[in-house]
RODO-2510 file (C-alpha; in nm, 4 decimals, decimal comma):
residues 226
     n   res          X          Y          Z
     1     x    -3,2890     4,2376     4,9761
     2     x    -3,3289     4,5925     5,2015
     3     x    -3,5029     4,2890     5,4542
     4     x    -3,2032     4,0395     5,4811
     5     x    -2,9644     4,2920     5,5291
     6     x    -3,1656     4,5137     5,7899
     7     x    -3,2030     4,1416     5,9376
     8     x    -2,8320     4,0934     5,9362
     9     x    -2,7301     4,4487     6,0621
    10     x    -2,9971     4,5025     6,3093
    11     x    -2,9522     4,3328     6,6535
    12     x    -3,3441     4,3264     6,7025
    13     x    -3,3498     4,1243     6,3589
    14     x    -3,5572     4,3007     6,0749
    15     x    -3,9097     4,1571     5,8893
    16     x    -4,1273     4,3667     5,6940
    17     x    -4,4532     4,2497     5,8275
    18     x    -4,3688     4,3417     6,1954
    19     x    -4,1812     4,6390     6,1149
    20     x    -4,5314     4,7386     5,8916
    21     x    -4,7062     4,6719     6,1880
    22     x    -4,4599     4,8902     6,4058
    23     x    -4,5265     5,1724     6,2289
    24     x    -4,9493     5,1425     6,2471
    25     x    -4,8981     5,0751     6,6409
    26     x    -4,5894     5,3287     6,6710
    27     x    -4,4506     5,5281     6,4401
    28     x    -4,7582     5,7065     6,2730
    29     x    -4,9378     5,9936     6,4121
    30     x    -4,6650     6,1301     6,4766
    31     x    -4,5611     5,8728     6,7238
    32     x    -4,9138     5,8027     6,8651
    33     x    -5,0222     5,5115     6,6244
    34     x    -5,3210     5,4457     6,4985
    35     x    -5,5793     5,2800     6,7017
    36     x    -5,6803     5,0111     6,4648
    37     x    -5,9019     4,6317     6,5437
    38     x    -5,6792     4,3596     6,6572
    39     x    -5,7868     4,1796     6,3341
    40     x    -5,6099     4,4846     6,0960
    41     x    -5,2973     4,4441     6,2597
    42     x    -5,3114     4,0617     6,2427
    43     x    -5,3759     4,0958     5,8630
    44     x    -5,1122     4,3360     5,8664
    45     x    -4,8768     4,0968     6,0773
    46     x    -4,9445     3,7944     5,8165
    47     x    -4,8045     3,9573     5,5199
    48     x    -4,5075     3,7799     5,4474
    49     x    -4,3110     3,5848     5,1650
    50     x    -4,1049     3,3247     5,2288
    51     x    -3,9729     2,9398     5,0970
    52     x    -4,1848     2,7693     5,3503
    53     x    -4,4708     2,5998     5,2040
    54     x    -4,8310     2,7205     5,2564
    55     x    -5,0241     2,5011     5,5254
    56     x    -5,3496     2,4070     5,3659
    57     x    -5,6291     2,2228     5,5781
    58     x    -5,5905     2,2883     5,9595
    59     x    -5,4083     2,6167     5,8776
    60     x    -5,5306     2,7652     6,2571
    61     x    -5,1869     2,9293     6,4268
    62     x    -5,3257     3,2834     6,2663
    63     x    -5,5292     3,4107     6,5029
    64     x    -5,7875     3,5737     6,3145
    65     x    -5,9717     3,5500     5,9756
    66     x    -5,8636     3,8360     5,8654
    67     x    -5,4749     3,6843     5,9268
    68     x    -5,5496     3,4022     5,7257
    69     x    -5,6959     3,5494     5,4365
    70     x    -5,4251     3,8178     5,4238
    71     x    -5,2134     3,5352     5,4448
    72     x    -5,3051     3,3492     5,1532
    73     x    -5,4631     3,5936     4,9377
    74     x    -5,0806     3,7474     4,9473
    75     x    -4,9462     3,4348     4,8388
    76     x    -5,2087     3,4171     4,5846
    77     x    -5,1111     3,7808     4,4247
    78     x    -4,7257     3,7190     4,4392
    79     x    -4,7412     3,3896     4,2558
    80     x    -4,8867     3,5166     3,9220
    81     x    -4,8208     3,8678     3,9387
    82     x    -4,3834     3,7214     4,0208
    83     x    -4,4511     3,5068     3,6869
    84     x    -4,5723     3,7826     3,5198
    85     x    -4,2358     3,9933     3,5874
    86     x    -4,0012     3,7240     3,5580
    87     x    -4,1028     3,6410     3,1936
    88     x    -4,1307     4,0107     3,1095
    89     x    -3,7767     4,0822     3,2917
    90     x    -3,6526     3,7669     3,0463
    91     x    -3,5868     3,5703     3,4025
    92     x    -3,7995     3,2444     3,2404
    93     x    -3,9773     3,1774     2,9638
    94     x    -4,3595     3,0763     2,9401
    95     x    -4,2315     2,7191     2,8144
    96     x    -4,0135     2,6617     3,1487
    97     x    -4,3350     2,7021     3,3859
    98     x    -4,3928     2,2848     3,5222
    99     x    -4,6666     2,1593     3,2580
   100     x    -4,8090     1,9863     3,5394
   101     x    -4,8686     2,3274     3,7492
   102     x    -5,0014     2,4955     3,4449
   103     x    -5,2325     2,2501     3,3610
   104     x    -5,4238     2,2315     3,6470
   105     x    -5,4193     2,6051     3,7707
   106     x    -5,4057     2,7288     3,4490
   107     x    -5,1863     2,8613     3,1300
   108     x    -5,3212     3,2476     3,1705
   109     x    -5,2609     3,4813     3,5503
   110     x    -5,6124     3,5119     3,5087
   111     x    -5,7030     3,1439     3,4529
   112     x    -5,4583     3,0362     3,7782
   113     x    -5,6157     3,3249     4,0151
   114     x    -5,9445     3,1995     3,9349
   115     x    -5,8780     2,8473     3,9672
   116     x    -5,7170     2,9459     4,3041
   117     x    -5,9318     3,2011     4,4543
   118     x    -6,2869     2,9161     4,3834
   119     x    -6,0744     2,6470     4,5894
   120     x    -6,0049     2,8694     4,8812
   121     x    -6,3664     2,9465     4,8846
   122     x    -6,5041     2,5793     4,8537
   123     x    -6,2620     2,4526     5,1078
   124     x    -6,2970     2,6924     5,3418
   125     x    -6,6872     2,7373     5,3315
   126     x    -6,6391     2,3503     5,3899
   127     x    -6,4049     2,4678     5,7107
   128     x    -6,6440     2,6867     5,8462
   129     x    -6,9466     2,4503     5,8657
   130     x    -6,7068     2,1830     6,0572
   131     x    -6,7806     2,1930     6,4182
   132     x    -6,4347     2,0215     6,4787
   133     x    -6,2558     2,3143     6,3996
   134     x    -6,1980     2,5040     6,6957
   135     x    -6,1724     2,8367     6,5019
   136     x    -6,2644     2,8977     6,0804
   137     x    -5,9589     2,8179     5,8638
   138     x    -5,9229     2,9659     5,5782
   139     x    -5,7473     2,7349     5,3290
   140     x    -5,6814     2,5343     4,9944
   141     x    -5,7703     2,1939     4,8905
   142     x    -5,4637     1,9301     4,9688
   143     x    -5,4591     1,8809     4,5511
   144     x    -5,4467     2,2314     4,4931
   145     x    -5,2445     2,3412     4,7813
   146     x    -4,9665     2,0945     4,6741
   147     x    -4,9681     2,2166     4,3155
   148     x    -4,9321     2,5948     4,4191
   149     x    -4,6357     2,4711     4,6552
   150     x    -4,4415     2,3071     4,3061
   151     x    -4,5078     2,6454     4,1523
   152     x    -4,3450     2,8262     4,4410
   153     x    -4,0675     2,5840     4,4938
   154     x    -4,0288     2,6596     4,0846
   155     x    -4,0183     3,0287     4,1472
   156     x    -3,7648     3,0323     4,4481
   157     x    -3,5396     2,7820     4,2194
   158     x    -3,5626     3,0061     3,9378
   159     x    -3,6716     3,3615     4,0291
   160     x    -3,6192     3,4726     4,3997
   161     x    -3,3085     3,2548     4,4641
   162     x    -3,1212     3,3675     4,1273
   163     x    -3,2031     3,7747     4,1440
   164     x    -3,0060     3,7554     4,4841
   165     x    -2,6984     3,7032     4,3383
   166     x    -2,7250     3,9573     4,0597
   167     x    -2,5723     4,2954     4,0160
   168     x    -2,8518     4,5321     4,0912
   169     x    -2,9009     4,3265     4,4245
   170     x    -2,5307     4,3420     4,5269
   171     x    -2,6273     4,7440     4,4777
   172     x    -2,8683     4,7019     4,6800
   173     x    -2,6955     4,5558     4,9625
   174     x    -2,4204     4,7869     4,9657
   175     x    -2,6625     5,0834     4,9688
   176     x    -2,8378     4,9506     5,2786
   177     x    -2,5296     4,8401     5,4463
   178     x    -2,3310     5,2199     5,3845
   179     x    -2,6540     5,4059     5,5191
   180     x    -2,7294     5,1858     5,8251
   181     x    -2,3524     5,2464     5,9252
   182     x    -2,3258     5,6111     5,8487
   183     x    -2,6432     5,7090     6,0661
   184     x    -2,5260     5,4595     6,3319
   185     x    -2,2299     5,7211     6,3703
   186     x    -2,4541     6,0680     6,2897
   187     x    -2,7341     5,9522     6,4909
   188     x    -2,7848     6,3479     6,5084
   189     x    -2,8501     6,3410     6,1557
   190     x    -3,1875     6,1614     6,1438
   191     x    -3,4435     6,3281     6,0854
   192     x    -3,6190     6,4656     6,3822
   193     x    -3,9440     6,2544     6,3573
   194     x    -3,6681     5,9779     6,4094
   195     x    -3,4074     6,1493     6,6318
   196     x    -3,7023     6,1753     6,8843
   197     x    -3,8262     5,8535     6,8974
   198     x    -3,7796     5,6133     7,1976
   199     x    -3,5249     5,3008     7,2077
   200     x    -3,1406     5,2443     7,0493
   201     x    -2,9663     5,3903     6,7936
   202     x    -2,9875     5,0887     6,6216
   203     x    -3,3637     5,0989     6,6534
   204     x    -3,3778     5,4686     6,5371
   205     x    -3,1841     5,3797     6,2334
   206     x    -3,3631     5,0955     6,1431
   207     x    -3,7166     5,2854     6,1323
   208     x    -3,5728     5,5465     5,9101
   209     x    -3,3991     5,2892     5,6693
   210     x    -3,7156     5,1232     5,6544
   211     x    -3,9253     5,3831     5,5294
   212     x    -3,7016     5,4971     5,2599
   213     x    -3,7982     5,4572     4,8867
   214     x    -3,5930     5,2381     4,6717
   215     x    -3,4807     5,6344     4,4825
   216     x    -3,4666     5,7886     4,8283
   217     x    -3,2390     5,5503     4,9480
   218     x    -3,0260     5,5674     4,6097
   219     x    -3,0045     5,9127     4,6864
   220     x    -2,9296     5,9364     4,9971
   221     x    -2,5859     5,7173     4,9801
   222     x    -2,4860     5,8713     4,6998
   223     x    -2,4451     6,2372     4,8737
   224     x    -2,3419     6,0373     5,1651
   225     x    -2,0436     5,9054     4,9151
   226     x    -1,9335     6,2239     4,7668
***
């Protein structure tokens, strides 16, 4: 939620994967960065979650391995760890995940990551050895591939779409929204680190928003408030 509303507020736009990869090239070291491969930061670039499905065979617009397996070993984690916390936070139930899904990935988080993680390898390996492929591709089966995409489509219905119209994310919002306006006018008030770095106000703000804790951030507003 901190994303869509940085996104909305920000006239640069906000996503977490560049703004991660900001801070490597930018922000840390005291403003210096850190010098790290062009394959980190494309791993670090190609974390992202989103509703659009996962490309399976011919996956090649990420530059690098390392981008592609980021890529889809993130999407592997969310999937079953997001099930996980969504039947523990009473969001589903085990008995509303598609029977179709389950049974070919697997009833267990276990069962589905292994299931997962042996096609990526087969089809991939398979990749690799293709000479028509101008670069390796990292990737899932088309069977498997479209069964992980009904799972997500599942979770987005009934998980991700939902939360963002519940209380705690309305919170959420309005905590974002009253600090990005308040430093916008106390600029001054940044912290230095901040204060001192190069480009807008808006920029400046942004950074600092971004690297707040979830408690930090509940914090902060709330002395801002009194």
């Amino acid at each position: 939620m901190g994303e869509q509303v940085l996104n909305e507020l920000s006239p640069e736009g906000f996503r977490h994967n560049e703004q991660s990869l900001r801070v490597v090239d930018l922000l840390e070291k005291d403003g210096q960065g850190l010098n790290l491969t062009w394959e980190v930061r494309d791993g670090i670039l190609n974390h992202s979650k989103s509703g659009v499905e996962i490309p399976g065979e011919g996956w090649t617009d990420i530059g690098t391995v390392e981008g592609q397996v980021v890529k889809i070993a993130d999407i592997v984690a969310y999937v079953n760890h997001d099930i996980g916390d969504a039947i523990r936070a009473g969001v589903i139930t085990e008995n509303e995940l598609p029977t179709s899904v389950i049974r070919r990935l697997g009833h267990t988080s276990s069962q589905r990551i292994n299931t997962l993680v042996c096609d990526i390898i087969s089809c991939s390996q398979a990749s690799l050895k293709n000479p028509e492929h101008e670069k390796p591709v990292i990737s899932m089966s088309t069977e498997i591939l479209g069964v992980t995409n009904r799972l997500r489509e599942f979770l987005f219905d009934k998980v991700y779409n939902p939360t963002l119209a519940s209380e705690e994310t309305d919170k959420a919002r309005k905590t974002v929204h009253l600090l990005y306006t308040y430093f916008l006018k106390h600029v001054e008030e940044l912290p230095k680190e901040y204060a001192s770095l190069k480009g807008s106000a808006e920029r400046k703000v942004t950074d600092y928003i971004a690297g707040m804790t979830d408690q930090y951030a509940l914090r902060m507003a709330g002395e801002i408030s009194l």
